[in-house]
NULUMDREN-543620 format. One line per 4 residues: number of its first residue (from 0); their letters; for each residue x, y, z of N, C-alpha, C, O. Coordinates in steps of 0.1 Angstrom, whole numbers, m for minus. Atoms other than C-alpha are relative to their C-alpha. Layout:
% residues N
NUM	A	X Y Z X Y Z X Y Z X Y Z | ... $
% end
This chain:
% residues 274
0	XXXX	m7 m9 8 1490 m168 880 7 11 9 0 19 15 | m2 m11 m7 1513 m146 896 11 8 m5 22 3 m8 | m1 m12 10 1521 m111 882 8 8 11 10 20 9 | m1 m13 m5 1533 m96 909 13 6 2 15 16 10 $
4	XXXX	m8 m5 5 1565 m91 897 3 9 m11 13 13 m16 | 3 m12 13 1555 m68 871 m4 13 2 m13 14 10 | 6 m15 m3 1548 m32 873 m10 1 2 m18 m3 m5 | 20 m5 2 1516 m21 882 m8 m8 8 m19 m4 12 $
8	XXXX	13 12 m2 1501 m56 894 5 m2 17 2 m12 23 | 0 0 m16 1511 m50 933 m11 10 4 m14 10 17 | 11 1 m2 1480 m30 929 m12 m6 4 m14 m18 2 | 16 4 m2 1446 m33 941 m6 m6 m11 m9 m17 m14 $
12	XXXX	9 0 10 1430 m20 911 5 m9 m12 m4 m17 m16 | m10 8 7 1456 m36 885 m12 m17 4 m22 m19 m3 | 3 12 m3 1445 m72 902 m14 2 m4 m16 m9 m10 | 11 m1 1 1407 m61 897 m4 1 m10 m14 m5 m13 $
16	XXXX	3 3 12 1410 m54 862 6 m11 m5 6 m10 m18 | m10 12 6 1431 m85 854 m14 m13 8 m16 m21 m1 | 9 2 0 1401 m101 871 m17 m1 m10 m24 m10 m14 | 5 m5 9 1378 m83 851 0 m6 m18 m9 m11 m25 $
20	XXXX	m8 7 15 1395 m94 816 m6 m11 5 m17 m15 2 | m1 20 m2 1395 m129 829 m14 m8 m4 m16 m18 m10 | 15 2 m1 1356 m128 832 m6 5 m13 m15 0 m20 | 4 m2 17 1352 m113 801 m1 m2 m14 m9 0 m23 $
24	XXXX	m1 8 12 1370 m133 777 m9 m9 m4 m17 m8 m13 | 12 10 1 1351 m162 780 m17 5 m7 m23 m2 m15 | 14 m7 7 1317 m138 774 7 3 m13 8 m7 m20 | m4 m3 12 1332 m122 745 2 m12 m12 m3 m11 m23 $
28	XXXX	m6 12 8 1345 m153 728 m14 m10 m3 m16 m17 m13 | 12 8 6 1311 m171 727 m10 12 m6 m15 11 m17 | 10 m10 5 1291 m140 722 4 5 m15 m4 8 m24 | m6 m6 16 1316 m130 690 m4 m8 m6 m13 m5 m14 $
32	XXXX	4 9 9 1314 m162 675 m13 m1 m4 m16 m5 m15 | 18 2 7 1274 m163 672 1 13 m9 m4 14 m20 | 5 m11 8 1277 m127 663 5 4 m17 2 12 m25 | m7 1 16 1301 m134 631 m8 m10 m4 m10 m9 m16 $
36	XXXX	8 12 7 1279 m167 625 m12 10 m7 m13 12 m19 | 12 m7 2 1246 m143 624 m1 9 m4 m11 16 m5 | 1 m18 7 1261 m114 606 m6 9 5 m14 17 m1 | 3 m10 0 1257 m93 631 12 6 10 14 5 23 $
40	XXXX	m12 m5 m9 1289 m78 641 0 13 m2 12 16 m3 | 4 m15 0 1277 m38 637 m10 m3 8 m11 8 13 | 6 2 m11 1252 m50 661 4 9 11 m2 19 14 | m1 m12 m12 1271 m35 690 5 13 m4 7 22 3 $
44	XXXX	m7 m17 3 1284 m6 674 m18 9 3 m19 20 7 | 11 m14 m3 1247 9 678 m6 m4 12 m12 5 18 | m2 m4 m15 1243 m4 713 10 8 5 6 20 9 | m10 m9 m3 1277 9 720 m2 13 m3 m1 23 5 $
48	XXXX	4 m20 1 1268 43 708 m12 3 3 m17 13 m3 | 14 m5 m7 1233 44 726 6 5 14 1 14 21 | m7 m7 m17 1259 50 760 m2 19 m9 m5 29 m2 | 3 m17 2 1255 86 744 m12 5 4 m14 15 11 $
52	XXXX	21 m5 m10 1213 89 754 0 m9 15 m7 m5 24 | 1 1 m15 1219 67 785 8 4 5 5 4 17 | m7 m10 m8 1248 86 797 m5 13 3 m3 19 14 | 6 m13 2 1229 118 788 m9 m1 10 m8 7 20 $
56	XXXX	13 7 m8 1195 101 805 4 5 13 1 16 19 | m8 5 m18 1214 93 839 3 16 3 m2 20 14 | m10 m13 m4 1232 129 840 m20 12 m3 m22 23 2 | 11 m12 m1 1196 149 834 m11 m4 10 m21 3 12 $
60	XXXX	15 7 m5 1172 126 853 16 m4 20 14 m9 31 | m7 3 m11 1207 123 879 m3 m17 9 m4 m20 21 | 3 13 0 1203 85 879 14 m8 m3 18 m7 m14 | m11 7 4 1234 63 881 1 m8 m16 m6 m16 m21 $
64	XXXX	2 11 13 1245 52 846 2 m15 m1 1 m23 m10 | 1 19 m1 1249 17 856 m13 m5 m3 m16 m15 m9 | 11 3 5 1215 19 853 m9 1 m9 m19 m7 m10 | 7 m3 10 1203 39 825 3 m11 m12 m5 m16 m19 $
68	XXXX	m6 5 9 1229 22 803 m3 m14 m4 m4 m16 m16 | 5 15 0 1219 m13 805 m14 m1 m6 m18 m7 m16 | 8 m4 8 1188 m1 801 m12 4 m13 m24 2 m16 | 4 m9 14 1185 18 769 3 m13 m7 m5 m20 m12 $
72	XXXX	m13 13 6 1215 m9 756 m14 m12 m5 m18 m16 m16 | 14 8 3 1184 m32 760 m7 m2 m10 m8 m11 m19 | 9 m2 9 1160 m17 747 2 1 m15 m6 m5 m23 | m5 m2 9 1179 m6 718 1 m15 m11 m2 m15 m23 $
76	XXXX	m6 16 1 1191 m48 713 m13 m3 m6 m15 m7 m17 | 16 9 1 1155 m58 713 m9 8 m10 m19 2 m16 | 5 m7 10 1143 m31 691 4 m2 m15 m2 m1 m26 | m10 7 16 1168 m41 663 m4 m10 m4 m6 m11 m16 $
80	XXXX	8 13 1 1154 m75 666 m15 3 m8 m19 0 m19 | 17 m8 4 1119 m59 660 m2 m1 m10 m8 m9 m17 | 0 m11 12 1127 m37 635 2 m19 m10 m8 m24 m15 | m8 5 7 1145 m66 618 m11 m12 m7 m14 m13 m19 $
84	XXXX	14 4 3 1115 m90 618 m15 2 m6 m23 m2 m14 | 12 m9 6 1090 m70 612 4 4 m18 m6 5 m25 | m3 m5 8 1106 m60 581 6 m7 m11 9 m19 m9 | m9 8 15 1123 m71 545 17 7 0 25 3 m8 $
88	XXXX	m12 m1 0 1154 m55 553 7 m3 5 5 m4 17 | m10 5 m3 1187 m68 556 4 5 12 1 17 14 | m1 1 m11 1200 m72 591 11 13 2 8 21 11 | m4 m16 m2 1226 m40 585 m5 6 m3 0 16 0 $
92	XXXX	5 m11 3 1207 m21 571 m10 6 7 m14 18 6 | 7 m6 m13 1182 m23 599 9 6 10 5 17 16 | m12 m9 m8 1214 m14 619 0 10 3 m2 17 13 | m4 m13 1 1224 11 601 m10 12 8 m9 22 15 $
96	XXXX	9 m13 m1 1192 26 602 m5 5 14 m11 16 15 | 4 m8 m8 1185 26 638 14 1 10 12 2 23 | m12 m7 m6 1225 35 648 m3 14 m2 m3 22 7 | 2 m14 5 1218 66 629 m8 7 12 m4 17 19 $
100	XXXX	12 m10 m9 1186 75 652 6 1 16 4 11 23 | m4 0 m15 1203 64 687 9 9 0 9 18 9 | m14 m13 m4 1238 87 679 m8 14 m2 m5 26 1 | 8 m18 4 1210 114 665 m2 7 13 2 18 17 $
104	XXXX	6 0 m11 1190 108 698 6 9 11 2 19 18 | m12 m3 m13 1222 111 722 4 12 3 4 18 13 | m4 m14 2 1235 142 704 m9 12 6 m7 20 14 | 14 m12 m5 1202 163 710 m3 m3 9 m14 3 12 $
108	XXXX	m2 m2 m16 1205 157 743 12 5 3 11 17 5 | m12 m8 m1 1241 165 747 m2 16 0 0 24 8 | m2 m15 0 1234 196 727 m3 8 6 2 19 4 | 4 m12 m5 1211 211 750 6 m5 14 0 m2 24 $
112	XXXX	m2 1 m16 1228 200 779 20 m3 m2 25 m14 3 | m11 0 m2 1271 210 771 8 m10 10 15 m19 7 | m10 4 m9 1285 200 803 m4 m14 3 3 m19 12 | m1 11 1 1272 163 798 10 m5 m6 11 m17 m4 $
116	XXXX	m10 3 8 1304 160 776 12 m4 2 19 m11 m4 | m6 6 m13 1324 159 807 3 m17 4 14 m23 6 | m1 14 m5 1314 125 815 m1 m13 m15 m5 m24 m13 | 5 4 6 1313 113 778 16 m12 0 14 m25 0 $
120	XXXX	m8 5 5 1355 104 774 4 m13 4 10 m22 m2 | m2 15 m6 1352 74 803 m2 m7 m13 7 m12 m20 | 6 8 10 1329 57 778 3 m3 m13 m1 m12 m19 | m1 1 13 1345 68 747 10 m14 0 9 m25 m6 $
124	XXXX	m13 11 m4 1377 49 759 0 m9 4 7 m18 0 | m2 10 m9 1371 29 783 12 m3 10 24 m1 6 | m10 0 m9 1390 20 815 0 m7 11 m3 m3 22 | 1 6 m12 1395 m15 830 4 2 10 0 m7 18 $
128	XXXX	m4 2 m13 1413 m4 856 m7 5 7 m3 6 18 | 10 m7 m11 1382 14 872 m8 m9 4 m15 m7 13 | 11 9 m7 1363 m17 877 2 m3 10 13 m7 13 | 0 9 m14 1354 m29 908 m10 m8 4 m18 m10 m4 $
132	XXXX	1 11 m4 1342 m54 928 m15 m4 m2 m19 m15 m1 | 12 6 3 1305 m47 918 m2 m2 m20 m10 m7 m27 | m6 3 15 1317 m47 882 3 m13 m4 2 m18 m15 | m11 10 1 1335 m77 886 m16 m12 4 m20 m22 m2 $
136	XXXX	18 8 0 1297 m90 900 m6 m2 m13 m10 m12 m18 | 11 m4 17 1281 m75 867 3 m12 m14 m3 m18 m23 | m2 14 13 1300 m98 845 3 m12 4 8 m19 m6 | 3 10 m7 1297 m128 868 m9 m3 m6 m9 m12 m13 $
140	XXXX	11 8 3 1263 m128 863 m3 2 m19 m8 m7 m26 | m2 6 18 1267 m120 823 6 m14 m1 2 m22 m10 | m11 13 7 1292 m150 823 m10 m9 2 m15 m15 m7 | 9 13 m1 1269 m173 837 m11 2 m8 m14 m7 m16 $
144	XXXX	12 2 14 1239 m160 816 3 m5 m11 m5 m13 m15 | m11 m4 10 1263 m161 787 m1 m21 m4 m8 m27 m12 | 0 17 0 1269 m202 790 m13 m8 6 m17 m19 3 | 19 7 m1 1232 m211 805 m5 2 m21 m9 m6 m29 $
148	XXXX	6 m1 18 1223 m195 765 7 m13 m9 2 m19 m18 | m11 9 8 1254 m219 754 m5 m12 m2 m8 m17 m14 | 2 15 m2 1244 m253 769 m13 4 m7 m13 m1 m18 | 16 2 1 1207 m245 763 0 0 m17 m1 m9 m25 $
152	XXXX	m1 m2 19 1211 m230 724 13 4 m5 12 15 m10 | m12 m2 5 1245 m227 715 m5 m6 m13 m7 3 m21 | m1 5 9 1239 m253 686 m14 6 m8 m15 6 m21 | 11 m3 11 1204 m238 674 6 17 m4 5 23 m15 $
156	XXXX	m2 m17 5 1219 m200 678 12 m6 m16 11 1 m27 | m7 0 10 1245 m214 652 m5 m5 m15 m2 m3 m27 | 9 4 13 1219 m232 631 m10 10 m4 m15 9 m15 | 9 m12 8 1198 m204 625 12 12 m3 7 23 m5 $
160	XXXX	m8 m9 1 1232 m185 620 4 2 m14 10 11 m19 | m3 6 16 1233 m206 585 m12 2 m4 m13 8 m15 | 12 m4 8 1197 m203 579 m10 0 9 m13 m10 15 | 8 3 m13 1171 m191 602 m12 m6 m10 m23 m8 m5 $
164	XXXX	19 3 4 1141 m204 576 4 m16 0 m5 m25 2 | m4 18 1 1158 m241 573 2 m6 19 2 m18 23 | 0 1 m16 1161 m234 617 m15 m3 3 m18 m12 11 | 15 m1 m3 1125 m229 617 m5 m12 m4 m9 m20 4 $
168	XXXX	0 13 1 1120 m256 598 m3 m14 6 m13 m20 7 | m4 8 m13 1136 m280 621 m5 0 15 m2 m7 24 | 7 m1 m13 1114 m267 648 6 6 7 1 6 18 | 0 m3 m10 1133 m247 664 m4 20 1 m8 28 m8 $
172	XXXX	14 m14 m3 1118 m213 677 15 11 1 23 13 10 | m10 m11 6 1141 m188 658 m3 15 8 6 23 12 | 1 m14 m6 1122 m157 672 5 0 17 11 10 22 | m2 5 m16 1127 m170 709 18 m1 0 25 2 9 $
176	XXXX	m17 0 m4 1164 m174 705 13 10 m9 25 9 m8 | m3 m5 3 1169 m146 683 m2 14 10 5 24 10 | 6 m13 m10 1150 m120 710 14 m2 12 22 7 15 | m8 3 m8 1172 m140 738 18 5 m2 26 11 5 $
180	XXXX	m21 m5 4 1211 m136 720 m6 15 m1 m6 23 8 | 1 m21 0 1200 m97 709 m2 3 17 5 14 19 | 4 m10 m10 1190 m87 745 14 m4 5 22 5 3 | m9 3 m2 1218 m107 760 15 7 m1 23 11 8 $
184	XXXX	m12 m7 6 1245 m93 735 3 15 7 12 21 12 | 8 m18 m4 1227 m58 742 10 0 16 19 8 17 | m8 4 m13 1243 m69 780 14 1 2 21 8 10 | m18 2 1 1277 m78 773 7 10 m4 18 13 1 $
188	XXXX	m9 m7 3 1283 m51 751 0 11 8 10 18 8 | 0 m11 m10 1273 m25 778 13 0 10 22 9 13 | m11 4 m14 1294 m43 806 14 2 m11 19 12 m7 | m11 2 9 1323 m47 779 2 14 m3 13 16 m8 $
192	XXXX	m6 m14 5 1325 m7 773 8 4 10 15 14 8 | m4 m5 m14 1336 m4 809 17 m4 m2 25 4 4 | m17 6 5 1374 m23 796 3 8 m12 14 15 m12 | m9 m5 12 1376 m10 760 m4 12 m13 3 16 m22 $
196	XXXX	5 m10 3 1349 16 750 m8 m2 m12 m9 m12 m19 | 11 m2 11 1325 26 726 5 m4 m15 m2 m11 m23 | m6 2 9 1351 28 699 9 m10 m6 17 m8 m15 | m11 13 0 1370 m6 702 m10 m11 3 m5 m22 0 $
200	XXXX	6 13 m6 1338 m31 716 m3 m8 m9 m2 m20 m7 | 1 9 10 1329 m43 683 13 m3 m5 11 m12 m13 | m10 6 2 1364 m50 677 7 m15 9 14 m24 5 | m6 9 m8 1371 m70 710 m12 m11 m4 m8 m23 m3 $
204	XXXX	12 11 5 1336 m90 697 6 m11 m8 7 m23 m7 | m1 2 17 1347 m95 661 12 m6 m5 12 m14 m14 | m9 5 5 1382 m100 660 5 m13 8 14 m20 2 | m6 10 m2 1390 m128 684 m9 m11 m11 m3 m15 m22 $
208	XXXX	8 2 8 1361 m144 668 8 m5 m21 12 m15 m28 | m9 m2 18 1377 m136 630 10 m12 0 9 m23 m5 | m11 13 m4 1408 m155 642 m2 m10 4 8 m17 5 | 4 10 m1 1393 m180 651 m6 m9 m6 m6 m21 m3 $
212	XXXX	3 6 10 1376 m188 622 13 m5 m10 12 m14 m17 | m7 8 9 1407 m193 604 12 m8 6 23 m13 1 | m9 12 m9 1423 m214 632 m8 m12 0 m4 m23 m2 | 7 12 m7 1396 m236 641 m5 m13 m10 m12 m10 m19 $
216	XXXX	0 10 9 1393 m272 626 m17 m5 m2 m21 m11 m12 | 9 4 m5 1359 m279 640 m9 9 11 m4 13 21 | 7 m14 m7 1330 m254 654 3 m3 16 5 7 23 | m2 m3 m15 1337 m268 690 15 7 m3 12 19 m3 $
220	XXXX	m16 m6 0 1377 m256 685 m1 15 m6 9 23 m7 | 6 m16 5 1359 m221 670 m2 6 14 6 15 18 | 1 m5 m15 1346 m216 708 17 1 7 24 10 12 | m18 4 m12 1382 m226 725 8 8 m8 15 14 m1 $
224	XXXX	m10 m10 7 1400 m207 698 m3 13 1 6 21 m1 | 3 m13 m5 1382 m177 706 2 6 13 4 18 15 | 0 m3 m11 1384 m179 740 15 0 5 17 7 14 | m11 m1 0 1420 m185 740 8 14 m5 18 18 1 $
228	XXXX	m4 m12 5 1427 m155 721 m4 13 5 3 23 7 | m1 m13 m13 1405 m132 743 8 0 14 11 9 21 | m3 6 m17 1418 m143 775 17 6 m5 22 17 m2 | m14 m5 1 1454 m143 762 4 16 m5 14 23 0 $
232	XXXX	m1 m13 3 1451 m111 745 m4 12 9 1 23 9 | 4 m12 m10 1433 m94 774 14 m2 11 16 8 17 | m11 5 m15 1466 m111 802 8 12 m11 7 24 m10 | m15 m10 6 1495 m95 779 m6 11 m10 2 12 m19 $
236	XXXX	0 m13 3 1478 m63 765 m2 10 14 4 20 16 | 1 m5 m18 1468 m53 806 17 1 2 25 11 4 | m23 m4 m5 1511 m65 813 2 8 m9 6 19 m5 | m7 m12 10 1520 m45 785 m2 17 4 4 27 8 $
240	XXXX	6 m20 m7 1499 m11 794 7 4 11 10 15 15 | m3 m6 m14 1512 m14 825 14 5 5 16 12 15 | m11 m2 m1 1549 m15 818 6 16 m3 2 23 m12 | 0 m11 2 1564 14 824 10 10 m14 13 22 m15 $
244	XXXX	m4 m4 10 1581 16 789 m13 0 m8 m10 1 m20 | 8 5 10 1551 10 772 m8 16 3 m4 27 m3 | 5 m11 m6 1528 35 790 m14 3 m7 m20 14 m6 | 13 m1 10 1495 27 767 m12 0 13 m12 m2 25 $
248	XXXX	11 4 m9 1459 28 773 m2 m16 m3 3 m22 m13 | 2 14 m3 1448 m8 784 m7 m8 m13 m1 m17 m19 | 11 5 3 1417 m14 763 10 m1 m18 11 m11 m25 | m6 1 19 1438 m1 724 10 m11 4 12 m17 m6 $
252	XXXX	m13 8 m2 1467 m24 738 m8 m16 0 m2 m23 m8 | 8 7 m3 1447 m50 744 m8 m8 m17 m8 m19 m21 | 5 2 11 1429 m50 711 13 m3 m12 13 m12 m21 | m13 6 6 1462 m53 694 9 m9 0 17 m13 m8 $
256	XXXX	m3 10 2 1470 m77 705 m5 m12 m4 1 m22 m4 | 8 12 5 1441 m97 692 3 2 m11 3 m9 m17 | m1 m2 15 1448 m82 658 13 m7 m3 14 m13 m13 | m13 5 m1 1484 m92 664 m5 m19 m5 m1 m21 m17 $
260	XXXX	7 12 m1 1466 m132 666 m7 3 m14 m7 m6 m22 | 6 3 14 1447 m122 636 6 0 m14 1 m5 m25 | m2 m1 9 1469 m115 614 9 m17 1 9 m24 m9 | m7 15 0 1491 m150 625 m16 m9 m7 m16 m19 m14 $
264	XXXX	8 13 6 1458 m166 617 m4 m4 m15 m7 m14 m21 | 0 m1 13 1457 m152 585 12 m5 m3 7 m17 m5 | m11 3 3 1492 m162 578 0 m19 m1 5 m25 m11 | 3 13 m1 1483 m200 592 m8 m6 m7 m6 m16 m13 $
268	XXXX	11 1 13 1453 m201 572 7 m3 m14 7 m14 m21 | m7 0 13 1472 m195 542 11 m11 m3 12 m18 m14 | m10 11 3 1500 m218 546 m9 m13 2 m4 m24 1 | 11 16 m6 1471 m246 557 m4 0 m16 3 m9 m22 $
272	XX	5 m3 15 1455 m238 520 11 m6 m9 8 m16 m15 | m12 m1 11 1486 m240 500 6 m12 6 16 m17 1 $
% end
């Protein structure tokens, strides 16, 4: 592919986040689709807003957040799982309830510590063009974790996505491959805030995903149709940001143009119907 006729992409960093994207689509695009199969697409919205206690964490304990974040992100993933098992409540409304306690958590750290707030707007926004080369590692080895889960349970994460007591059933070991996608996801959506932020990651999850469901003829063309739509949506919302008529941030440009894709799918949908 070569861009380097375009504004911006005779860059270093430009070529690193165009990189970056590339590696990401693919994660996103399988990770969305299980998480619209499993109803759990507020899922990352309460990882994503735990970067508020491991940004906090890292900045009072003076610990790189590469490392708190992942971390917490984690813990948080695997705790929702918990909660969720352990319990009779519905899978958002365990969410809900422990989104509520991580943005509580974050805040009351913040509040006694102001000038954390400094380092909060990277995260709010996000900004692929800062990644680098060990970034560009980070979601290497997501991608490959990402498709080892695929080949190995792709087809049971989807079958317990229709019914995990009819999964169980069938023998397959629901708690084991629901602990594995949550911590996993927990992963992706961390590395994934570094492109499009706290306030956009369940969107980049959810909506290629969405459009995909009302393109795809057959659950393998669900995968390929998702991944087609991240990948392309991440190439020409990055060229767009960068043009100098345009002048956007990467990550909102980016997301619109999956929505842009969503709304054709609705449209295709509808005339396929009728």
């Amino acid at each position: 592919m070569n861009l380097s006729g375009l504004a911006g992409f005779e860059n270093t960093f430009m070529q690193l986040a165009l990189a970056g994207l590339l590696l990401l689509a693919p994660i996103v695009a399988i990770m969305g689709v299980h998480a619209v199969q499993m109803r759990m697409a507020f899922f990352s919205d309460a990882i994503s807003h735990s970067v508020f206690a491991g940004v906090a964490i890292s900045l009072l304990f003076n610990v790189h957040p590469q490392w708190t974040m992942p971390l917490f992100g984690l813990l948080i993933g695997i705790a929702i799982m918990a909660i969720r098992r352990a319990s009779t409540l519905s899978t958002d409304t365990v969410i809900a309830v422990t989104f509520s306690a991580v943005v509580a958590f974050g805040l009351a750290i913040i509040s006694r510590n102001p000038g954390i707030t400094r380092e909060l707007p990277r995260f709010l926004y996000g900004d692929i063009l800062t990644v680098d080369t060990a970034g560009l590692i980070r979601l290497a080895v997501c991608l490959v974790g990402v498709i080892v889960l695929q080949v190995i349970g792709g087809n049971r994460l989807l079958y317990i996505g229709i019914s995990p007591v009819l999964a169980a059933a069938h023998g397959i070991a629901v708690r084991r491959y629901q602990y594995l996608y949550a911590a996993l996801l927990a992963l992706v959506i961390i590395n994934a805030l570094w492109a499009v932020g706290v306030l956009l990651v369940t969107a980049l999850l959810v909506v290629p995903a969405a459009a995909a469901r009302n393109l795809a003829a057959s659950t393998r063309g669900l995968f390929w149709w998702s991944f087609a739509i991240s990948a392309s949506s991440s190439v020409i919302g990055l060229v767009l940001s960068a043009q100098p008529w345009a002048r956007t941030a990467s990550g909102p440009t980016i997301l619109l143009c999956a929505f842009t894709w969503f709304l054709f799918s609705l449209a295709a949908n509808r005339s396929r119907i009728h």
